[in-house]
Biopython code that builds the backbone (N, CA, C, O; Angstrom):
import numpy as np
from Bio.PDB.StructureBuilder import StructureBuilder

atoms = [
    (1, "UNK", "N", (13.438, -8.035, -19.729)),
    (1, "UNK", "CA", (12.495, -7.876, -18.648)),
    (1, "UNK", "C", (11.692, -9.167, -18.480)),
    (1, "UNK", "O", (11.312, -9.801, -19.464)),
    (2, "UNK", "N", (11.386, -9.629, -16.971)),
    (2, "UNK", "CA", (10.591, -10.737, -16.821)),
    (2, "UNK", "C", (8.873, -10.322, -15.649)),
    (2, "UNK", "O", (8.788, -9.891, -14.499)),
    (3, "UNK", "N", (8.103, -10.609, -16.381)),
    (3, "UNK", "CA", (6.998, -10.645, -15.628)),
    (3, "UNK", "C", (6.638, -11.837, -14.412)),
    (3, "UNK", "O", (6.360, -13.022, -14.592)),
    (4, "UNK", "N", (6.706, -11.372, -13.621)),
    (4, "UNK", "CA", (6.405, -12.551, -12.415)),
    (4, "UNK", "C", (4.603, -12.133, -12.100)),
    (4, "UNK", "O", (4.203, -10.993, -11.863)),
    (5, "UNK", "N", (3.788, -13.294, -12.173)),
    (5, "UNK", "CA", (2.402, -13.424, -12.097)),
    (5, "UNK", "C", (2.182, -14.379, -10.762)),
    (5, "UNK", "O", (2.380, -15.593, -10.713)),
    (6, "UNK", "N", (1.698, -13.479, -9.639)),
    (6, "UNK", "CA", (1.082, -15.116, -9.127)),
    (6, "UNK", "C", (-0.604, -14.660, -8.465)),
    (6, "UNK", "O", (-0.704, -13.485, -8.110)),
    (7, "UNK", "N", (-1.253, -15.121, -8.386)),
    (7, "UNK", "CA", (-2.390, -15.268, -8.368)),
    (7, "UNK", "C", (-2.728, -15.805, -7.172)),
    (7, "UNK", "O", (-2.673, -16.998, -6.873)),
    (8, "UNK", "N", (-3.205, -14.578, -6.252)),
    (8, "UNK", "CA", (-3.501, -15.119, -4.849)),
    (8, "UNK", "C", (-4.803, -14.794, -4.104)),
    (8, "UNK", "O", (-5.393, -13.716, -4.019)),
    (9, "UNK", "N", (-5.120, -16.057, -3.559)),
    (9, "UNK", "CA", (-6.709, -16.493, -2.883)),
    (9, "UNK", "C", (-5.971, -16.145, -1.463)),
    (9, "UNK", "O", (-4.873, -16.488, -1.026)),
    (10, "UNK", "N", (-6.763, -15.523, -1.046)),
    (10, "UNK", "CA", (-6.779, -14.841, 0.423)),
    (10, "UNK", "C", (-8.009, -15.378, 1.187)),
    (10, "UNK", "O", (-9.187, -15.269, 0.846)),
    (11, "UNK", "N", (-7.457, -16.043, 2.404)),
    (11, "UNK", "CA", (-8.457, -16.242, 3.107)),
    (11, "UNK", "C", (-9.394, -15.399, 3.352)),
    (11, "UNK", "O", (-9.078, -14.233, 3.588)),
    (12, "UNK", "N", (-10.919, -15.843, 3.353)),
    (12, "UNK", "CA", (-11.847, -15.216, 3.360)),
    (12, "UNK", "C", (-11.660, -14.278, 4.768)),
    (12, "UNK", "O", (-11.074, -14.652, 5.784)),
    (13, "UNK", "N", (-12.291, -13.008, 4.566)),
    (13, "UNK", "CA", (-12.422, -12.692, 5.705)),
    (13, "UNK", "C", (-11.145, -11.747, 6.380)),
    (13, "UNK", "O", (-11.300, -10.923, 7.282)),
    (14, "UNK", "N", (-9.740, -12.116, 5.648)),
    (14, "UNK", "CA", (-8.810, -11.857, 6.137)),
    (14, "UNK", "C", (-8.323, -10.337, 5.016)),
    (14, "UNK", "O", (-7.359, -9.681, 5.412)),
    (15, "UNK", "N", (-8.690, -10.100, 4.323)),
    (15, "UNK", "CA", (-8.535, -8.786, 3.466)),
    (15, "UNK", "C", (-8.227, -7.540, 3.858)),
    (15, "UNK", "O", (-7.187, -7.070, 3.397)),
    (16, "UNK", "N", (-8.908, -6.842, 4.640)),
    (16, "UNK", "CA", (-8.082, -5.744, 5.531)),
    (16, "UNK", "C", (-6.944, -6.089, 5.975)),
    (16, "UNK", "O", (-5.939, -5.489, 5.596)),
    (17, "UNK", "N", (-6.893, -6.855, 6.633)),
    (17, "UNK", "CA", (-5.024, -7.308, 7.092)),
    (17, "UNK", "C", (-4.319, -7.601, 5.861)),
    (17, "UNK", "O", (-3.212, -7.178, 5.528)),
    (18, "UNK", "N", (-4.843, -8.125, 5.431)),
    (18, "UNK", "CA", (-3.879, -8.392, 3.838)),
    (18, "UNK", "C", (-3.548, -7.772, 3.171)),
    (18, "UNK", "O", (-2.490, -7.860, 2.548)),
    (19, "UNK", "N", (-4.833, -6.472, 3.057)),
    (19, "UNK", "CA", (-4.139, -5.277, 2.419)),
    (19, "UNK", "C", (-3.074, -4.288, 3.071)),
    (19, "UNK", "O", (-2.275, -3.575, 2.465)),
    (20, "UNK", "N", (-3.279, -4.431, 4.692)),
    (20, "UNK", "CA", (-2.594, -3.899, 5.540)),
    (20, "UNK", "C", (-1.377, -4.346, 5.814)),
    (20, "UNK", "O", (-0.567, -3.540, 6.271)),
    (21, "UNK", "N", (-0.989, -5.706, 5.598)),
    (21, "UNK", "CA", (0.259, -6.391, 5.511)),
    (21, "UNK", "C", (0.954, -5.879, 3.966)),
    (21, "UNK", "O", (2.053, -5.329, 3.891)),
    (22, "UNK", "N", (0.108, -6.171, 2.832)),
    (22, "UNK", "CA", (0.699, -5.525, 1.347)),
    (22, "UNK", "C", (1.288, -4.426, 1.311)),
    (22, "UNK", "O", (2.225, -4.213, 0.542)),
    (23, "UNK", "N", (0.686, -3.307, 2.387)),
    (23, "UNK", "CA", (1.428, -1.847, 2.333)),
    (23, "UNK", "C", (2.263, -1.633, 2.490)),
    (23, "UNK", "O", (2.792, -0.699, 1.889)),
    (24, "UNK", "N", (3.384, -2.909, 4.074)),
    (24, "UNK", "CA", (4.338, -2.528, 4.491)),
    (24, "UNK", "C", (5.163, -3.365, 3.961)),
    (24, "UNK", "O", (6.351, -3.043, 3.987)),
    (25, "UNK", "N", (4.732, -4.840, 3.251)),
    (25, "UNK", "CA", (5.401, -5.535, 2.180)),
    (25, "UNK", "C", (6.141, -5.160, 1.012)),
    (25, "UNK", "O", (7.191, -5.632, 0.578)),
    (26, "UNK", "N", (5.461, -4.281, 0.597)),
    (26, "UNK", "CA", (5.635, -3.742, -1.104)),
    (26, "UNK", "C", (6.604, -2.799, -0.907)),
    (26, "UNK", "O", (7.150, -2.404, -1.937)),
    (27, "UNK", "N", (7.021, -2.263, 0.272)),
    (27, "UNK", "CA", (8.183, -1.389, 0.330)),
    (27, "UNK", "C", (9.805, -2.636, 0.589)),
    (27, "UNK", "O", (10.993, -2.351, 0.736)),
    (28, "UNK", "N", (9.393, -3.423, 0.562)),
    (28, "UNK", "CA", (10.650, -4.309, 0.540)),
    (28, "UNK", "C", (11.147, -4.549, -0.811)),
    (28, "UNK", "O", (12.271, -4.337, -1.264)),
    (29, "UNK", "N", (9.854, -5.148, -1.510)),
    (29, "UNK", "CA", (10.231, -5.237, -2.798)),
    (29, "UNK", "C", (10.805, -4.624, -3.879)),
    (29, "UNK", "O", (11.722, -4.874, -4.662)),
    (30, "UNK", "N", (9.683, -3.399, -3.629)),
    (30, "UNK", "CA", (10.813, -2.007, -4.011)),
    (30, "UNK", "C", (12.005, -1.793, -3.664)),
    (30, "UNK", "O", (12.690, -0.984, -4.289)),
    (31, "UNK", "N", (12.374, -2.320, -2.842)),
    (31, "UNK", "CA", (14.079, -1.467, -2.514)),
    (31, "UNK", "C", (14.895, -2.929, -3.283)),
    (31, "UNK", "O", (16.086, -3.061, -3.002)),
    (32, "UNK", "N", (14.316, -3.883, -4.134)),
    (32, "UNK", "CA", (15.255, -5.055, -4.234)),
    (32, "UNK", "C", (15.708, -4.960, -5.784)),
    (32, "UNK", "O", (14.993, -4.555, -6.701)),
    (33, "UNK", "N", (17.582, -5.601, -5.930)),
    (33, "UNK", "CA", (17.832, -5.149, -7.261)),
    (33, "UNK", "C", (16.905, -5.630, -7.985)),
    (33, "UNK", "O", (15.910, -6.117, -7.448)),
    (34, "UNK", "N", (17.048, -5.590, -9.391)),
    (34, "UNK", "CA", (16.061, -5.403, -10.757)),
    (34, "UNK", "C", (15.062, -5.196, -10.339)),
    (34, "UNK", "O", (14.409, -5.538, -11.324)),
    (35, "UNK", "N", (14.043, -4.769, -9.340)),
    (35, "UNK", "CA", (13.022, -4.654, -8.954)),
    (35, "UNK", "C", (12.322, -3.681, -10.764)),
    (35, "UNK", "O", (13.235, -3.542, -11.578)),
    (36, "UNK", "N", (11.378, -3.307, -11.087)),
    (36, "UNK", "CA", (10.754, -2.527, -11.989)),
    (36, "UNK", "C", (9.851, -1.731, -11.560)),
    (36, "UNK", "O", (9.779, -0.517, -11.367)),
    (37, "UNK", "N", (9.078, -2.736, -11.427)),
    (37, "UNK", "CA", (7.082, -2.109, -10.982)),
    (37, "UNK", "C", (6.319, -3.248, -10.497)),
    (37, "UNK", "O", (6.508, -4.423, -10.813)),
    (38, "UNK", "N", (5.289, -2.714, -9.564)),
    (38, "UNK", "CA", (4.147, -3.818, -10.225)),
    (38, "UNK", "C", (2.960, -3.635, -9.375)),
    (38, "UNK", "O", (3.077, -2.788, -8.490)),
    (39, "UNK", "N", (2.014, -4.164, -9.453)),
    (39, "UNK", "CA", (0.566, -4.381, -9.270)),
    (39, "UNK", "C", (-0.231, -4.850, -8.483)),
    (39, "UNK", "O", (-0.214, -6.079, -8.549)),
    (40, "UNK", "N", (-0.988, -4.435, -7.700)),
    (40, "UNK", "CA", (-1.741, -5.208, -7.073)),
    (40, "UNK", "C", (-3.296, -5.270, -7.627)),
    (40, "UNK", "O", (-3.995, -4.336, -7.235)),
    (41, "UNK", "N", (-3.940, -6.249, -8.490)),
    (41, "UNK", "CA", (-5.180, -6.313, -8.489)),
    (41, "UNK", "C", (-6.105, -7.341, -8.184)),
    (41, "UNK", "O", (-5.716, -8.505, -8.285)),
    (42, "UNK", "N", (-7.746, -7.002, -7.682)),
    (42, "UNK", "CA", (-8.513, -7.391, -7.065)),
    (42, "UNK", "C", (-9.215, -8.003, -8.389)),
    (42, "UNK", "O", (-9.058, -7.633, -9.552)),
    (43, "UNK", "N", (-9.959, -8.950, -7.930)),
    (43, "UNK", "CA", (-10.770, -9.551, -9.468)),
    (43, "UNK", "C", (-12.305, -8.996, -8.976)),
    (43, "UNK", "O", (-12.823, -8.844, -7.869)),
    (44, "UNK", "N", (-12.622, -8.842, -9.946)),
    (44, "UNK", "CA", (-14.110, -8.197, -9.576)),
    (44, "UNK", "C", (-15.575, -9.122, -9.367)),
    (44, "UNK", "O", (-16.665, -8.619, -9.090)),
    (45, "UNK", "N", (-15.294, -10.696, -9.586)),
    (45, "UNK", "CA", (-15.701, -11.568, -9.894)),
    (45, "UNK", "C", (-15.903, -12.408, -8.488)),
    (45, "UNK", "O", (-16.899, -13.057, -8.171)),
    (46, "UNK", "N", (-14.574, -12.203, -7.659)),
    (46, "UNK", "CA", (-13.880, -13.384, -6.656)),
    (46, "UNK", "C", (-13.114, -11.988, -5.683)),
    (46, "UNK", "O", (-12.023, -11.420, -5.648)),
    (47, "UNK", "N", (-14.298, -11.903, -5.053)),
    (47, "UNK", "CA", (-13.783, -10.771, -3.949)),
    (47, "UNK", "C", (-12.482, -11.333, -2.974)),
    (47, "UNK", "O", (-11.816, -10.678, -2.172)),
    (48, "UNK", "N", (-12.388, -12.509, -3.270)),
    (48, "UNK", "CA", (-10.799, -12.841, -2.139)),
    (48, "UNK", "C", (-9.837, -13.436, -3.016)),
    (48, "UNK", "O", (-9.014, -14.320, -2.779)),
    (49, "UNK", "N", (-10.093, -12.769, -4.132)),
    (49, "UNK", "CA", (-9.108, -13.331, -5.064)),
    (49, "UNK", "C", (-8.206, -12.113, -5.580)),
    (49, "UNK", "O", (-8.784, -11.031, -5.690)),
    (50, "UNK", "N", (-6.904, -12.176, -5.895)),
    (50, "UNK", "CA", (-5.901, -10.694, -6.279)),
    (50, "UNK", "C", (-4.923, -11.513, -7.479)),
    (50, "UNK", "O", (-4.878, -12.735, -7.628)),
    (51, "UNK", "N", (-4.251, -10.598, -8.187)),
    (51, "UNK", "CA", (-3.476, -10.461, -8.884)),
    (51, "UNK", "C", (-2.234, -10.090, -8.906)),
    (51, "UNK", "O", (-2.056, -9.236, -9.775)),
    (52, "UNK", "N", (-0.980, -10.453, -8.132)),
    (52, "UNK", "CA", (-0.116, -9.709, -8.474)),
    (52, "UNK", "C", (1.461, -9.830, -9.287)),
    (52, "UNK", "O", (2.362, -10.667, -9.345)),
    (53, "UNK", "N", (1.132, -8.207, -9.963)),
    (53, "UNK", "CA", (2.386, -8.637, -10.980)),
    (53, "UNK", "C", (3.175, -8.068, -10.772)),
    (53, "UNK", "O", (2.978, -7.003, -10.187)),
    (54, "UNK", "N", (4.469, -8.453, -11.126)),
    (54, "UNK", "CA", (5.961, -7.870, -10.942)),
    (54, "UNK", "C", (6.584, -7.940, -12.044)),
    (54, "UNK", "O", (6.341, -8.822, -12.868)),
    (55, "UNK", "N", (7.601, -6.893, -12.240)),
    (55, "UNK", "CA", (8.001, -6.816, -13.484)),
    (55, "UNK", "C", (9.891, -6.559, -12.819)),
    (55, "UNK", "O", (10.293, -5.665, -12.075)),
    (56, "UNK", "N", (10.702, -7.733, -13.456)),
    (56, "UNK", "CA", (12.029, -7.631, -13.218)),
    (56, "UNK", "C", (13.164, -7.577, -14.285)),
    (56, "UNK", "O", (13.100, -8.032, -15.427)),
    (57, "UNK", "N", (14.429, -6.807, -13.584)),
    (57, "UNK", "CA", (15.000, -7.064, -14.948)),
    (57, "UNK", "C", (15.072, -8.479, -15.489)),
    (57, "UNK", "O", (14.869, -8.612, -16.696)),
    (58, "UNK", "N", (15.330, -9.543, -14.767)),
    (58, "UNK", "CA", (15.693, -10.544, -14.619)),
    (58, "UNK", "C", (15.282, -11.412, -14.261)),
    (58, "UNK", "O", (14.758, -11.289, -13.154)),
    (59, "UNK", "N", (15.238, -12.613, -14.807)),
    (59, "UNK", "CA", (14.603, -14.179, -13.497)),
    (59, "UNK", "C", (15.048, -14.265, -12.705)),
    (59, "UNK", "O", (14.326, -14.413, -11.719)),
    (60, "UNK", "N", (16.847, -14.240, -12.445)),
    (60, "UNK", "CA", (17.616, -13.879, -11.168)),
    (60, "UNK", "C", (17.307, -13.295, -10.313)),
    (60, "UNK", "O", (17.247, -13.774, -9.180)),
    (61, "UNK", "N", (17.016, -12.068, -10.600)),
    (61, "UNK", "CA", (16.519, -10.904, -9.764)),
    (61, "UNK", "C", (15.448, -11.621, -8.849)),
    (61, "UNK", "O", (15.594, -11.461, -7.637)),
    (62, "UNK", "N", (14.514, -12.301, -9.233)),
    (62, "UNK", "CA", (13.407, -12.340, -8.702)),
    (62, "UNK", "C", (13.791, -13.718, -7.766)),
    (62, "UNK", "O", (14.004, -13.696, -6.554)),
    (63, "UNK", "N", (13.825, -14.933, -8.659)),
    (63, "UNK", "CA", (13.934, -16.542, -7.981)),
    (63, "UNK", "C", (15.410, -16.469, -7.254)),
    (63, "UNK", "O", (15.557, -17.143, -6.234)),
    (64, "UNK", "N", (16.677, -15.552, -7.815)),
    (64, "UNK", "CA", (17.744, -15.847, -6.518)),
    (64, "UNK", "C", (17.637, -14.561, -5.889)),
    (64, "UNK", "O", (16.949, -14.515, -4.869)),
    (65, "UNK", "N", (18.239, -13.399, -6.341)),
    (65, "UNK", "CA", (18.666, -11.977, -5.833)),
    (65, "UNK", "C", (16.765, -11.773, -4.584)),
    (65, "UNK", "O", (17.028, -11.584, -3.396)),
    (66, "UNK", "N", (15.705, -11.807, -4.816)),
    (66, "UNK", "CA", (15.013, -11.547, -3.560)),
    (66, "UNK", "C", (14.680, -12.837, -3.091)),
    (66, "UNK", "O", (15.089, -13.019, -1.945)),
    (67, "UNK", "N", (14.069, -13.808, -3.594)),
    (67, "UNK", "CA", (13.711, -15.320, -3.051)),
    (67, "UNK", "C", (14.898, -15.968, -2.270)),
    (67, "UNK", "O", (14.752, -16.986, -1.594)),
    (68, "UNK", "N", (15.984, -15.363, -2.400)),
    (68, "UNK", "CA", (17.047, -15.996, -1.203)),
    (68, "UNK", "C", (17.891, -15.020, -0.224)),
    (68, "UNK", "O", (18.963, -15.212, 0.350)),
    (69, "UNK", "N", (16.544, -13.290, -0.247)),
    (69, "UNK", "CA", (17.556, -12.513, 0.529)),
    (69, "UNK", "C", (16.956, -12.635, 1.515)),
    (69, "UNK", "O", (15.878, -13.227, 1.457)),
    (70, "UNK", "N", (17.541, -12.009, 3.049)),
    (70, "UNK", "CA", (16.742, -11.921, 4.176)),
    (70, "UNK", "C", (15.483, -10.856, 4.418)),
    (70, "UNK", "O", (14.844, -10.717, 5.461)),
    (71, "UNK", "N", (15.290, -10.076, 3.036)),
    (71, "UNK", "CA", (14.251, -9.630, 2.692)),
    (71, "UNK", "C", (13.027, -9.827, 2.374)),
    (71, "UNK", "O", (11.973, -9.193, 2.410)),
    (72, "UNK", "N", (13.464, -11.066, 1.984)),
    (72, "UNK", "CA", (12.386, -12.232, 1.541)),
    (72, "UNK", "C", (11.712, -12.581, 2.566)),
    (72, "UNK", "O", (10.499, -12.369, 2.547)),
    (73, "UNK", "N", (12.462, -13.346, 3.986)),
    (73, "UNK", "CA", (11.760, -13.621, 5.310)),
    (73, "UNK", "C", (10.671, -12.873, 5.267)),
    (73, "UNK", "O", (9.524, -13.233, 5.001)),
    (74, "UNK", "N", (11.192, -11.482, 5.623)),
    (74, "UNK", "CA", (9.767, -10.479, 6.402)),
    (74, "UNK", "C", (8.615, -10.798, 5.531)),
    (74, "UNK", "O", (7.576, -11.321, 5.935)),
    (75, "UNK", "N", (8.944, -10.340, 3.924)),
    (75, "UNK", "CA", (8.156, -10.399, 3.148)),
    (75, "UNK", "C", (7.254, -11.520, 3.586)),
    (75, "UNK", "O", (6.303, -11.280, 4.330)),
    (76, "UNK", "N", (7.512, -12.731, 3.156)),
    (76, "UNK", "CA", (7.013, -13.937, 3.831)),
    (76, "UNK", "C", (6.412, -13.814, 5.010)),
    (76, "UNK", "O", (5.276, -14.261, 4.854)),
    (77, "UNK", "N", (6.625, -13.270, 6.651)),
    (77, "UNK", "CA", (6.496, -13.090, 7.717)),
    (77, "UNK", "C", (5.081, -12.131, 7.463)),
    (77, "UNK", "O", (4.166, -11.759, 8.198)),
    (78, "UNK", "N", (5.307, -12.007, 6.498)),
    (78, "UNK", "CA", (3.796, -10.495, 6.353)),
    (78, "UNK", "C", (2.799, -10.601, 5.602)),
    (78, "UNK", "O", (1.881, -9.798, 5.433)),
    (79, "UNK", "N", (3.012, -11.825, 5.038)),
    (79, "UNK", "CA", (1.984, -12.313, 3.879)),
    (79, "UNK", "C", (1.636, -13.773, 3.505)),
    (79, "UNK", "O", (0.703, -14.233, 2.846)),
    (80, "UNK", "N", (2.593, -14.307, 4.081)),
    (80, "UNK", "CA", (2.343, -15.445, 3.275)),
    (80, "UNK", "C", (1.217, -16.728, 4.442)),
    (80, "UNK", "O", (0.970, -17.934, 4.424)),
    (81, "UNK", "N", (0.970, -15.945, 5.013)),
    (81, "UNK", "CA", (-0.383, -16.741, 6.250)),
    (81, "UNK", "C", (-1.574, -16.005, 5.884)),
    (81, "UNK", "O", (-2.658, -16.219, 6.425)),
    (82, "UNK", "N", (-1.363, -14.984, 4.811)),
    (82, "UNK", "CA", (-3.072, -14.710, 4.415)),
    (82, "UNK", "C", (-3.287, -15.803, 2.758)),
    (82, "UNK", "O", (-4.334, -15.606, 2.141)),
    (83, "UNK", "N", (-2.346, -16.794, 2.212)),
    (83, "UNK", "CA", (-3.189, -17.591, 1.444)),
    (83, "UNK", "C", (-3.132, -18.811, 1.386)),
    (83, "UNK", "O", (-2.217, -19.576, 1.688)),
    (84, "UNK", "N", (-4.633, -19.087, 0.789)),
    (84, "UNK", "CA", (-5.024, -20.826, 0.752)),
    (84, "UNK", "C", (-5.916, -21.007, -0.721)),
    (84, "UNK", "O", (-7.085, -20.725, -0.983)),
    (85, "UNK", "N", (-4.937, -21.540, -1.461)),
    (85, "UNK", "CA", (-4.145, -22.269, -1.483)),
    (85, "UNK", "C", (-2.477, -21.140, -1.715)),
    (85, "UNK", "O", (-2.402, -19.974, -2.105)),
    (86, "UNK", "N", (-1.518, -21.968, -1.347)),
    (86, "UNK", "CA", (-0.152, -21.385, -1.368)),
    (86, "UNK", "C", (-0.383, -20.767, -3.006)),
    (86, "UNK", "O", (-0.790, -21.676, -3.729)),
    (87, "UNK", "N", (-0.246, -19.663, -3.625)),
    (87, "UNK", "CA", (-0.040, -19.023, -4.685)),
    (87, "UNK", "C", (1.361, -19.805, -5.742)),
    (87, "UNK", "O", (2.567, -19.714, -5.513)),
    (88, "UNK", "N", (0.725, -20.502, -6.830)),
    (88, "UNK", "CA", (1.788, -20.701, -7.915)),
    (88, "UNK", "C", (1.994, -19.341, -8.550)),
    (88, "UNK", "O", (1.227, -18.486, -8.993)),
    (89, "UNK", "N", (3.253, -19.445, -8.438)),
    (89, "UNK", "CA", (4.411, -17.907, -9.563)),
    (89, "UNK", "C", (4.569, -18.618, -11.079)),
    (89, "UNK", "O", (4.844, -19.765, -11.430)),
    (90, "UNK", "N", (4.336, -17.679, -11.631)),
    (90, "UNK", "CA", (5.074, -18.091, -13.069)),
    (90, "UNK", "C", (5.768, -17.040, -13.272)),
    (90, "UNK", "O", (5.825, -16.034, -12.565)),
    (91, "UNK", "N", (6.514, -17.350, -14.627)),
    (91, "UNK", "CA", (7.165, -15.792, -15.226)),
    (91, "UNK", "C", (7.135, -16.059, -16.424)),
    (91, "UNK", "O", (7.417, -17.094, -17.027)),
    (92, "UNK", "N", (6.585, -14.553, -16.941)),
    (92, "UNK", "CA", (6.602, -14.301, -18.760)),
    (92, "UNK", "C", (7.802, -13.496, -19.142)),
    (92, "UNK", "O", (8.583, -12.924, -18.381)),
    (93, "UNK", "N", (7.824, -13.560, -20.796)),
    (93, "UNK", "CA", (8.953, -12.560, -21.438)),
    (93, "UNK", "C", (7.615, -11.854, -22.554)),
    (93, "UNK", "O", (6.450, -12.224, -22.700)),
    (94, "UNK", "N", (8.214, -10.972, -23.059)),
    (94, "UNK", "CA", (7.500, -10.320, -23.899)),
    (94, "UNK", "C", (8.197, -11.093, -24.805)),
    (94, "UNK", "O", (9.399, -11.341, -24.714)),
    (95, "UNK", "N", (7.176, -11.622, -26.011)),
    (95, "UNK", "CA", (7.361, -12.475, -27.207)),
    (95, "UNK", "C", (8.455, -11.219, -28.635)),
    (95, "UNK", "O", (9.345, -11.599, -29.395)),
    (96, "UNK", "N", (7.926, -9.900, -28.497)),
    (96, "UNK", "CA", (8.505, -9.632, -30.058)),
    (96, "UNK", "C", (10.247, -8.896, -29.501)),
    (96, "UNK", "O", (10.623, -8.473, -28.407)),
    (97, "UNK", "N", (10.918, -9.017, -30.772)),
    (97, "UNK", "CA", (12.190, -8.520, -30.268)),
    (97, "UNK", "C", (12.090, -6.508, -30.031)),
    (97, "UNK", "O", (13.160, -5.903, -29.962)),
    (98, "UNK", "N", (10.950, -5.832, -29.948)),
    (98, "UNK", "CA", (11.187, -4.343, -29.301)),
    (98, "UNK", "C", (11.019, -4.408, -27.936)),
    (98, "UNK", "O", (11.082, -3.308, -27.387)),
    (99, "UNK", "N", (10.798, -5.491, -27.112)),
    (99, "UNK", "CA", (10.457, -5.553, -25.496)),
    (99, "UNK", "C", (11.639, -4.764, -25.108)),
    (99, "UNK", "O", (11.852, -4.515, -23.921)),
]
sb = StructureBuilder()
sb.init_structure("model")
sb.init_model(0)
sb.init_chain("A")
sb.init_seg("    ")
for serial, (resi, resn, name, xyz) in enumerate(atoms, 1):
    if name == "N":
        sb.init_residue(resn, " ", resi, " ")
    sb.init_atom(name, np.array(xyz, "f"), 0.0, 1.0, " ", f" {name:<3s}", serial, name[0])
structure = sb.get_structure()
């Protein structure tokens, strides 16, 4: 399993739409292979600031199988004009061998 983290600043101001764009977003993601689970959180600190995590089978899954499907577009088309700065992705593994 791979954790995908990226950490996104939402233009001020723009949050209702963003959450309103996330609703019809997150059903894409879901339907994509290794898809798992994942998260949307708000920081309590940095009201235009969010969290979100994804959990895949795979790095594939995530950087080729959705980042190069035409699923990806919309996704993009629905979200990716609510942040500044553009959101860096990383991805974790769980460190012990019971992951």
């Amino acid at each position: 399993m791979v954790t995908e983290i990226a950490i996104l600043n939402i233009i001020p101001g723009t949050e209702p739409a963003f959450l309103a764009s996330f609703e019809k977003a997150k059903s894409i993601i879901c339907s994509m292979k290794g898809y798992l689970q994942h998260e949307l959180l708000k920081s309590v600190a940095e009201t235009d600031k969010y969290i979100l995590i994804v959990r895949w089978q795979t790095l594939e899954d995530h950087t080729e199988g959705f980042r190069k499907s035409t699923a990806y577009q919309e996704w993009k088309q629905l979200l990716h004009h609510f942040y500044n700065p553009f959101p860096v992705v990383e991805h974790y593994q769980r460190t012990d061998k019971a992951a």
